[in-house]
C-alpha positions in Angstrom: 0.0 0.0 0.0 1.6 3.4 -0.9 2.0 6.8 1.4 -0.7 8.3 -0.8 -3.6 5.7 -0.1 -2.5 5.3 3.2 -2.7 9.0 4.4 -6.5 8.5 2.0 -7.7 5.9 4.6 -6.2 8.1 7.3 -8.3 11.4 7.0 -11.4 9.2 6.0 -11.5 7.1 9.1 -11.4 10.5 10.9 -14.3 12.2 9.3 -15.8 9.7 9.9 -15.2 9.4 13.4 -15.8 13.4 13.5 -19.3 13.0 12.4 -20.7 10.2 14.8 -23.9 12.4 15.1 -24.9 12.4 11.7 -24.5 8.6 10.8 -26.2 7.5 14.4 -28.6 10.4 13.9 -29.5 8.6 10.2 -29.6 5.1 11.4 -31.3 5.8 14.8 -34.2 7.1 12.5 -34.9 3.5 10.9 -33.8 2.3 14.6 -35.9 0.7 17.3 -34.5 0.0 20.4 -36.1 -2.2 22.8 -34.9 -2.8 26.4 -37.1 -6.1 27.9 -36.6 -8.6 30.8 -34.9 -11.7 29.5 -37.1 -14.3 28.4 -40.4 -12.5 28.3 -41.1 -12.5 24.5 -41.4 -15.0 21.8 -38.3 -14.1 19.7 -39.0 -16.1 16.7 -43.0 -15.6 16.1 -43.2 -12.1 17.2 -40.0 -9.9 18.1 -37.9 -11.0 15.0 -41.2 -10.6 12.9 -42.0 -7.1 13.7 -40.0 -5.3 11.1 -41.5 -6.9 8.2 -45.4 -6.2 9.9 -43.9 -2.4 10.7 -42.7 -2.5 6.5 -46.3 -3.9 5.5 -48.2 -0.8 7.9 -45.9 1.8 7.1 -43.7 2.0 4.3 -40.7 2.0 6.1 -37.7 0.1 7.3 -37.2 -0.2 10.7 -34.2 -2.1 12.4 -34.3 -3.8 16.1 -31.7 -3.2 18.9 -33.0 -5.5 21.6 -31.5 -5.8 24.9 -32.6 -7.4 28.4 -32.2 -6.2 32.1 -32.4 -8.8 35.5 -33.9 -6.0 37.7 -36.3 -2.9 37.7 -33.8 -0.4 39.3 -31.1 -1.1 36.9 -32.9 0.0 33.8 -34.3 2.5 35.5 -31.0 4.1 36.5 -29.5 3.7 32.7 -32.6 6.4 31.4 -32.8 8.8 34.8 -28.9 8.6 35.2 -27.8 7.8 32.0 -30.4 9.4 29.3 -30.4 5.7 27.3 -32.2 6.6 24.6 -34.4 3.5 24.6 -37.6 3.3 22.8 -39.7 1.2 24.3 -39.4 -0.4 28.0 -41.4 -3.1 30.0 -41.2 -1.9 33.8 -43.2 -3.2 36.6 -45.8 -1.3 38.0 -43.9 0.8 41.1 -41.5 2.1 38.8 -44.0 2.8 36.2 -45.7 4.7 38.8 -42.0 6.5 39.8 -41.2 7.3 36.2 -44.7 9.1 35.8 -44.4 10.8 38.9 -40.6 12.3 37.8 -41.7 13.1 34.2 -39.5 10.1 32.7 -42.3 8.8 30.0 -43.5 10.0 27.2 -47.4 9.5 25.6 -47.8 6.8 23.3 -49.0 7.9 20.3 -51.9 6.0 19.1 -52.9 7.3 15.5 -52.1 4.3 14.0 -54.2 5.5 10.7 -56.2 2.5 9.5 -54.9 0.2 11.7 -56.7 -0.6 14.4 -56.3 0.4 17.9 -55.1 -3.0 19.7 -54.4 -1.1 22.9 -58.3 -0.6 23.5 -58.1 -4.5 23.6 -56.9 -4.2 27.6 -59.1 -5.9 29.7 -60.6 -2.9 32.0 -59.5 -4.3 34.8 -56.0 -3.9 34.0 -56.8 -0.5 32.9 -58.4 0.6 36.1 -55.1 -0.9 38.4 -53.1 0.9 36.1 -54.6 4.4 36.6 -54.3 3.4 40.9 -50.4 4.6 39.3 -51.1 7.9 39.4 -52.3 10.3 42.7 -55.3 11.5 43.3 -54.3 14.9 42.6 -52.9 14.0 39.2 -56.2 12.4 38.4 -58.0 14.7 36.6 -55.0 15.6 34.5 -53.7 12.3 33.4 -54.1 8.9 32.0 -52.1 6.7 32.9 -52.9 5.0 29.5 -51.8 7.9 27.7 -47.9 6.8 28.8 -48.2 2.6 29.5 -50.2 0.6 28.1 -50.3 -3.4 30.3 -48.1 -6.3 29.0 -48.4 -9.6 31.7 -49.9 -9.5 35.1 -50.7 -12.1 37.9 -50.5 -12.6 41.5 -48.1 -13.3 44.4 -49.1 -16.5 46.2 -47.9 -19.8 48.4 -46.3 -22.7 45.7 -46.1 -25.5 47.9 -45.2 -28.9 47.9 -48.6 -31.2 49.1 -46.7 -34.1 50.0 -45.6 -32.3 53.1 -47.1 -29.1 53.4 -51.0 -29.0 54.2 -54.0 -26.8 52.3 -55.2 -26.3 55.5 -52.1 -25.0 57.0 -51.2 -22.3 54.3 -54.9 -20.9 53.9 -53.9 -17.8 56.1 -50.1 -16.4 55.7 -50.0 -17.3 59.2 -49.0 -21.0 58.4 -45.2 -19.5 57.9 -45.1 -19.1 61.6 -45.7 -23.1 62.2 -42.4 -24.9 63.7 -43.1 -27.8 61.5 -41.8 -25.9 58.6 -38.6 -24.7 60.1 -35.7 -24.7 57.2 -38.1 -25.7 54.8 -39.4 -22.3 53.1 -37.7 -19.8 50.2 -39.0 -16.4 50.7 -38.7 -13.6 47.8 -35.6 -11.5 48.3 -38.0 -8.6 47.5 -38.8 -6.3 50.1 -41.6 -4.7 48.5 -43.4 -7.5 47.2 -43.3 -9.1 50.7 -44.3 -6.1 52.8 -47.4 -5.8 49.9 -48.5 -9.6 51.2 -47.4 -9.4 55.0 -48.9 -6.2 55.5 -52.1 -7.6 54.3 -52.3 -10.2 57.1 -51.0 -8.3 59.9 -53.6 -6.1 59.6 -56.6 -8.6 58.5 -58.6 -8.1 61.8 -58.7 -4.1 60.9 -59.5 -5.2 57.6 -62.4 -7.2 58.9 -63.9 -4.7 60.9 -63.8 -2.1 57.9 -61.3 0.1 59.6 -58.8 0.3 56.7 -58.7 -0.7 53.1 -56.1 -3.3 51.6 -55.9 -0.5 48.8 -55.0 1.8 52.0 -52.2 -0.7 53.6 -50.3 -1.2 50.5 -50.7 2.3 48.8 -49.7 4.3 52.1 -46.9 2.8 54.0 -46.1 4.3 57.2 -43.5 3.4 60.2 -46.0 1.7 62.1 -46.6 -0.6 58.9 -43.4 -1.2 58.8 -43.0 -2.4 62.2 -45.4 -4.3 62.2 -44.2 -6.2 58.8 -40.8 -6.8 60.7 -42.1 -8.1 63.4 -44.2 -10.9 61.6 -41.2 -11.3 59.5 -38.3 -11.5 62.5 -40.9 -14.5 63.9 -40.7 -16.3 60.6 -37.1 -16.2 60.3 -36.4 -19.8 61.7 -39.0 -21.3 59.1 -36.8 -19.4 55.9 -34.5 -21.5 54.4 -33.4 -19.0 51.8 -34.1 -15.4 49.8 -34.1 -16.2 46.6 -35.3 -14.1 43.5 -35.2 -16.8 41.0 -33.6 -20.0 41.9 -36.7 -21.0 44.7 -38.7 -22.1 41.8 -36.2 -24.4 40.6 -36.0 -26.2 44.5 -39.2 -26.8 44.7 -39.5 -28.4 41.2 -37.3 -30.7 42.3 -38.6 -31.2 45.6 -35.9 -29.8 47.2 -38.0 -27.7 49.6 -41.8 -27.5 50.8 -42.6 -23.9 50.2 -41.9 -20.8 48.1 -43.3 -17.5 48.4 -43.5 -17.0 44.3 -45.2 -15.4 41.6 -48.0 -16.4 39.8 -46.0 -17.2 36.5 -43.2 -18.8 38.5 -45.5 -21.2 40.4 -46.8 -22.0 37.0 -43.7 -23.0 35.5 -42.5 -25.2 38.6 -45.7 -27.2 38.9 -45.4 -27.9 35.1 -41.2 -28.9 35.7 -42.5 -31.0 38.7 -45.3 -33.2 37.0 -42.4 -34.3 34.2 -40.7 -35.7 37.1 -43.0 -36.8 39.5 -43.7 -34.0 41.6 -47.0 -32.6 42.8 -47.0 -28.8 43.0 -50.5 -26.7 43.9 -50.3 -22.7 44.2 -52.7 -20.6 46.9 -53.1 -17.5 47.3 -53.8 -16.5 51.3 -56.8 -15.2 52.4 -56.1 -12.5 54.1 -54.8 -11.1 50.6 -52.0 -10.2 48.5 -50.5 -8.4 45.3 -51.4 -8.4 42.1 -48.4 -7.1 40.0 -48.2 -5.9 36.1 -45.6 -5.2 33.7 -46.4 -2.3 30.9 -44.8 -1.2 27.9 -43.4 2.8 27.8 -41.8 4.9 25.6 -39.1 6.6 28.1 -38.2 10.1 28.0 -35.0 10.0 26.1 -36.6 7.8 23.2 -35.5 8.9 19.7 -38.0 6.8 17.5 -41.7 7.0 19.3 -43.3 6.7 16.2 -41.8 2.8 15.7 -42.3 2.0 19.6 -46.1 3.2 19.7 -46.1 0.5 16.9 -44.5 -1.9 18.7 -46.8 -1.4 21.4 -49.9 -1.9 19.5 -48.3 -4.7 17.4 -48.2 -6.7 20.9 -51.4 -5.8 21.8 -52.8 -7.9 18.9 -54.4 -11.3 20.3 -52.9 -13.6 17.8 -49.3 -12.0 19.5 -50.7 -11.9 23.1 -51.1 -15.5 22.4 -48.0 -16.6 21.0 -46.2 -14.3 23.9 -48.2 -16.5 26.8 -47.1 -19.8 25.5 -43.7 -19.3 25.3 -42.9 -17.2 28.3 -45.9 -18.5 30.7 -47.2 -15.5 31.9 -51.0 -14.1 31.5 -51.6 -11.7 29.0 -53.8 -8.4 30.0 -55.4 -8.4 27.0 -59.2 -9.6 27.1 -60.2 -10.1 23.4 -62.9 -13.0 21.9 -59.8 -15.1 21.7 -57.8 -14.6 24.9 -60.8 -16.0 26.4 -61.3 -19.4 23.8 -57.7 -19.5 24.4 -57.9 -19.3 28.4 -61.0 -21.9 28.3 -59.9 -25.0 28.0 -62.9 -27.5 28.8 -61.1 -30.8 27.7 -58.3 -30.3 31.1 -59.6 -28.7 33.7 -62.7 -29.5 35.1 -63.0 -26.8 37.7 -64.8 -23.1 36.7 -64.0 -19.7 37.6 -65.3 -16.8 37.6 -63.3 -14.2 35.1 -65.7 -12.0 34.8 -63.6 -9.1 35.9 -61.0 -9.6 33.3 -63.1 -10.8 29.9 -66.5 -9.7 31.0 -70.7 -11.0 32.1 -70.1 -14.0 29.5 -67.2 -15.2 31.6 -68.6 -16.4 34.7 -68.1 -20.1 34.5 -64.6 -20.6 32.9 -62.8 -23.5 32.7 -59.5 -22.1 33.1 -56.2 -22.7 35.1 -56.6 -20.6 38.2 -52.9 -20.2 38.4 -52.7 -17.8 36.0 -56.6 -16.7 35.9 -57.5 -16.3 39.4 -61.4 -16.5 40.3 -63.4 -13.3 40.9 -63.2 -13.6 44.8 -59.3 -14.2 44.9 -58.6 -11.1 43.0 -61.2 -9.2 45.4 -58.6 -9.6 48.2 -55.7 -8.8 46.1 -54.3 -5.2 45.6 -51.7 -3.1 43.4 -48.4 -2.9 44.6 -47.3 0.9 44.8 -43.8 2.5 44.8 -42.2 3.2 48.0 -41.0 6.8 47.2 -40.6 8.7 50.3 -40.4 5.2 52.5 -37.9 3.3 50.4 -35.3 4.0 52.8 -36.8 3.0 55.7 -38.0 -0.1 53.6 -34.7 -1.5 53.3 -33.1 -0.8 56.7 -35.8 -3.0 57.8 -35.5 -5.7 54.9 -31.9 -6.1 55.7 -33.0 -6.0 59.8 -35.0 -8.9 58.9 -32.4 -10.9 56.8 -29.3 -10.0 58.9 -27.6 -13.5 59.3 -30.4 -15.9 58.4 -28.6 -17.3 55.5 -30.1 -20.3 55.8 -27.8 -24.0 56.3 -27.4 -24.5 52.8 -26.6 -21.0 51.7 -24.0 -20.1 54.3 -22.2 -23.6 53.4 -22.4 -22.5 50.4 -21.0 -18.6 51.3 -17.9 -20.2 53.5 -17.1 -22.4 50.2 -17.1 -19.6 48.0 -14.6 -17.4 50.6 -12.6 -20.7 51.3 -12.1 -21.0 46.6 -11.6 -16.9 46.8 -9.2 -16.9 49.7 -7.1 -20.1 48.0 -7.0 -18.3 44.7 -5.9 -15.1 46.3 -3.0 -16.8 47.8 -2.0 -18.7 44.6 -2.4 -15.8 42.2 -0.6 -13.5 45.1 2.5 -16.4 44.7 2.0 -16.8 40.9 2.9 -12.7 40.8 5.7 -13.0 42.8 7.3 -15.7 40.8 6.8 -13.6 37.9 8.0 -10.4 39.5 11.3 -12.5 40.4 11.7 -13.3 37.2 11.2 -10.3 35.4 13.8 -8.6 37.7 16.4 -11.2 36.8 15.6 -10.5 33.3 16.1 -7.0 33.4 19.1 -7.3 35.2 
């Protein structure tokens, strides 16, 4: 290569690099970046087939970035902190409710020309917890549909094992007190979603006299609420084997441990892992009450293409997509179309009815549908939203870690003295390893 071309390559590489705006500016407009929780869309039938529907409705390209966060705060940081210019998000519902409250969301835009509206598809219900999001004073000014429209919901419940664990026992949160289940219970490693149960039941005989609201005890936490949380929750502490955010599911598949405090969708995929090897699952949810929890799609504040991610959002809301989401991730859909509901109603497998008439309508009163994922009428009646902790989130975790101090649990803090013992030993050998090369290198040089 001669000095000529050389020096030609040169000063092109660095226009080029000079101009970064300009080419991400161009791309970014036939761009559509999508930030999701891993696992929690069917790639091949509906994400990777996007562009070519978006092509068909629009007449234009479109291109997707797609990339997955483990936890809430984490992609919530990357837009407040970091401006990520993200289209289109899936948060849970208390940092839905955050990110409205700070300004961080942006309206979807639903003129989607001839194309039909697919958001209106949203089961009312859904619509009517969503709106809990924003404060009474921000009421009459705001939607909270304008800015999220609902992706999967479901509840937080007992999985338990029934070869040791009684129905009987477990009916009232209370059960996590009994001896007989020392060691042998995973609780979530998530403060809110516990307090939103615990709260529930530590408070059920004001409840039952009408002195307070479930809405009430989850929506306004105060220090006495929190007190009283802890000390349900310091008494249970000899029964917890574990906090786990994930892996609980997994144990009790196995039938590794008798009880899980777990997520709807979660219990669901462990009782279906279970029955291919022999292991009977069931899921409750307590009677004193609980959560019920939903994920939304947004267009955050930093977005660049809205116009692609209002698509998007629609595009999901389609049943045939709802559909094909539900079966390969396992979680409930909140849309409430014709054929959600034929899909939900399966009369050749499950002989028990419920009553969904909150989610699909009069018609569905008597549906044969798994009441893991579609809880009857008169569970969800004792179930609230789970709200943002704003102001309390401090004191929130100075309790949660009050709580969990040292109760580790046998198995984990075997396996937290291994893990020091493998650090500690590698420390050493690396430390003697640097040495030796140090000696070396200093004979070398001289």
């Amino acid at each position: 290569m001669n000095k000529q071309l050389r020096t030609l390559i040169v000063l092109v590489m660095a226009a080029l690099m000079a101009c970064p705006v300009f080419t991400q500016a161009a791309d970014r407009a036939h761009t559509l970046k999508v930030y999701n929780w891993a696992d929690y869309i069917d790639m091949d039938n509906v994400l990777n087939k996007f562009p070519a529907w978006y092509k068909e409705q629009t007449g234009e390209d479109v291109e997707i970035i797609y990339q997955t966060f483990d936890i809430n705060e984490s992609m919530l940081t990357e837009i407040e902190i970091g401006h990520e210019d993200y289209d289109v998000i899936c948060p849970s519902e208390y940092i839905i409710e955050r990110m409205l409250r700070h300004g961080l969301l942006l309206p979807i835009n639903k003129d989607f020309g001839s194309l039909p509206d697919y958001t209106k598809l949203v089961a009312p219900f859904a619509q009517r917890m969503f709106q809990q999001m924003v404060s009474e004073e921000e009421m009459d000014d705001m939607l909270a549909s304008d800015y999220t429209v609902g992706y999967m919901w479901g509840t937080t419940g007992l999985l338990y094992n029934p070869k040791f664990v009684d129905e009987a026992d477990i009916r009232s949160l209370g059960g996590l007190l009994n001896p007989k289940f020392k060691d042998r219970i995973f609780m979530k490693d998530a403060f809110r979603d516990v307090y939103s149960v615990v709260v529930l039941y530590v408070y059920r005989d004001e409840i039952a006299r009408g002195e307070v609201t479930r809405e009430n005890l989850v929506a306004n936490i105060t220090d006495e609420r929190i007190a009283r949380v802890e000390e349900f929750l310091t008494q249970a502490k000899n029964n917890i084997a574990g906090w786990e955010v994930d892996f609980g599911k997994e144990e009790m598949a196995k039938g590794k441990t008798w009880l899980n405090l777990s997520w709807s969708g979660d219990a669901q995929w462990a009782i279906d892992e279970a029955s291919e090897v022999g292991v009977e699952l069931k899921y409750i949810v307590p009677e004193e009450g609980s959560n019920v929890w939903f994920d939304g799609w947004c267009i955050p504040k930093y977005a660049q293409n809205v116009k692609a991610a209002s698509y998007f959002i629609n595009y999901l809301c389609m049943p045939e997509n709802a559909i094909l989401n539900m079966e390969e991730i396992g979680y409930v859909s909140v849309i409430a179309s014709p054929e959600i509901l034929e899909w939900a109603n399966d009369t050749e497998n499950i002989k028990e009815t419920a009553d969904l008439s909150y989610f699909f309508g009069p018609e569905a009163t008597a549906i044969h549908a798994n009441q893991v994922l579609y809880p009857d009428k008169s569970v969800i009646d004792r179930c609230a939203l789970m709200h943002d902790c704003d102001t309390k989130t401090e004191a929130m975790l100075d309790m949660w870690n009050r709580v969990k101090g040292d109760n580790l649990g046998g198995s984990n803090l075997m396996l937290i003295v291994g893990i020091v013992i493998v650090l500690l030993v590698a420390f050493f050998v690396i430390l003697g390893i640097n040495k030796n090369k140090q000696k070396k290198l200093r004979s070398r040089r001289h």
